[in-house]
C-alpha positions as CSV (number, residue, x, y, z in Angstrom):
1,X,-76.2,-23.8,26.3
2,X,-73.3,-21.5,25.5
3,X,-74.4,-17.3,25.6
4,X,-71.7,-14.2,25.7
5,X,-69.2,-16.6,23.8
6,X,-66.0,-14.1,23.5
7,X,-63.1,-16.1,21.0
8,X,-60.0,-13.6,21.1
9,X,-56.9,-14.2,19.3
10,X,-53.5,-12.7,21.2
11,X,-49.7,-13.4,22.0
12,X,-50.2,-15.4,25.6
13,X,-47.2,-13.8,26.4
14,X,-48.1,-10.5,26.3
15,X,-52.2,-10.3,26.8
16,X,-53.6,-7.9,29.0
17,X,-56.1,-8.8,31.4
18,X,-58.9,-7.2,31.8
19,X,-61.0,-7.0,34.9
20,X,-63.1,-9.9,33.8
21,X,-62.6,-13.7,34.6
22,X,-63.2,-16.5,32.5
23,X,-65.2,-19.5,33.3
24,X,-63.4,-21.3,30.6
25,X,-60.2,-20.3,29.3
26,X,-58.4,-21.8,26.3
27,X,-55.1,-22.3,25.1
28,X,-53.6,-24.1,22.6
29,X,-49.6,-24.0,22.0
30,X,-46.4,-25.3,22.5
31,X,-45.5,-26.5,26.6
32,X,-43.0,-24.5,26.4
33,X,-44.7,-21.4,26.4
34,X,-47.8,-23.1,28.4
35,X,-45.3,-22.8,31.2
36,X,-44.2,-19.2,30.8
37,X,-48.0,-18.5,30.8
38,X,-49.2,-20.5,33.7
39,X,-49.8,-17.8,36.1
40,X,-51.3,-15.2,33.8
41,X,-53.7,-18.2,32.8
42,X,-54.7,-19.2,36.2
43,X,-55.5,-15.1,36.7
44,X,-57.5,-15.2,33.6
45,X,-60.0,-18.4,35.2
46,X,-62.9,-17.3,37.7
47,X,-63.5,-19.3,40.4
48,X,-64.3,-23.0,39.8
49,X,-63.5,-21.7,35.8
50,X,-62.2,-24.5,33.2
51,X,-58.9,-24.7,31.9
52,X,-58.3,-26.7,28.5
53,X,-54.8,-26.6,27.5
54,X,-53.6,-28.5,24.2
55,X,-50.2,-28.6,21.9
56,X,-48.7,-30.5,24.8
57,X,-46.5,-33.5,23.8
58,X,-47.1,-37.0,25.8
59,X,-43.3,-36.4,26.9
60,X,-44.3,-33.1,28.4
61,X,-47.5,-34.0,29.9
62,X,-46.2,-34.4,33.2
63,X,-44.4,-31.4,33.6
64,X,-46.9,-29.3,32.1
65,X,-49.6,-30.8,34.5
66,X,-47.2,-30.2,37.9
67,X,-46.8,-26.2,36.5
68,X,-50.6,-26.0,36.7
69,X,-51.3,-28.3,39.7
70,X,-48.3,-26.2,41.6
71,X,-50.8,-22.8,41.2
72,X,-53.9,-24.6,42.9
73,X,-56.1,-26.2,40.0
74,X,-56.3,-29.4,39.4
75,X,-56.9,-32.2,36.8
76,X,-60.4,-33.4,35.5
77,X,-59.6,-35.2,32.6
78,X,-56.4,-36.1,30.3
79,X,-56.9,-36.9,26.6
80,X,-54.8,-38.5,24.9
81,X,-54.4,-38.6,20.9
82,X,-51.3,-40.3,19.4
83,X,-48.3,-37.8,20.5
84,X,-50.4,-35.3,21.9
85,X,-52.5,-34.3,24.9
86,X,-55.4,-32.1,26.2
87,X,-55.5,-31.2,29.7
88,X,-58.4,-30.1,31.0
89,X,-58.2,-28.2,34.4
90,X,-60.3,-26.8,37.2
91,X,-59.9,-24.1,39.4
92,X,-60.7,-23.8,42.8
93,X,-63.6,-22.0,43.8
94,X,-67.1,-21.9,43.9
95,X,-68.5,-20.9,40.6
96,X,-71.8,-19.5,42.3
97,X,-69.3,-16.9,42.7
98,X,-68.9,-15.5,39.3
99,X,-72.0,-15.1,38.9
């Protein structure tokens, strides 16, 4: 059951975080920018929070995956749809914790 859903729309680049972390955190673009992102991402998640990332190319998987694994989470689940892939991502942490 899903309650206080927030969806929010911003440059990746440029988003302000707030005080709050995210027990699931979202992002869908190029690798490219998925890299520039990583640690502002990984500052978004709470503890134990999910990361999905998507718009990754199967070239790219691999590299995208050691940016993320490189700042402490690590990998639940890889999907895998013709040229593209969805990483989905855990950090560490007890999620207890958040709330």
């Amino acid at each position: 059951r899903c309650t206080r859903v927030t969806i929010r729309t911003a440059d990746i680049l440029r988003w302000t975080l707030g005080r709050t972390r995210h027990a699931v955190v979202m992002a869908n673009v190029f690798s490219e920018i998925l890299h520039a992102a990583a640690p502002r991402l990984k500052r978004a998640m709470a503890p134990g929070g999910c990361l999905v990332l998507s718009g990754i190319l199967r070239a790219q998987e691999a590299e995208t995956l050691q940016t993320f694994v490189a700042l402490g989470l690590s990998l639940e689940k890889a999907a895998r749809r013709g040229k593209w892939v969805t990483l989905k991502l855990r950090a560490p942490g007890d999620p207890a914790a958040r709330r």
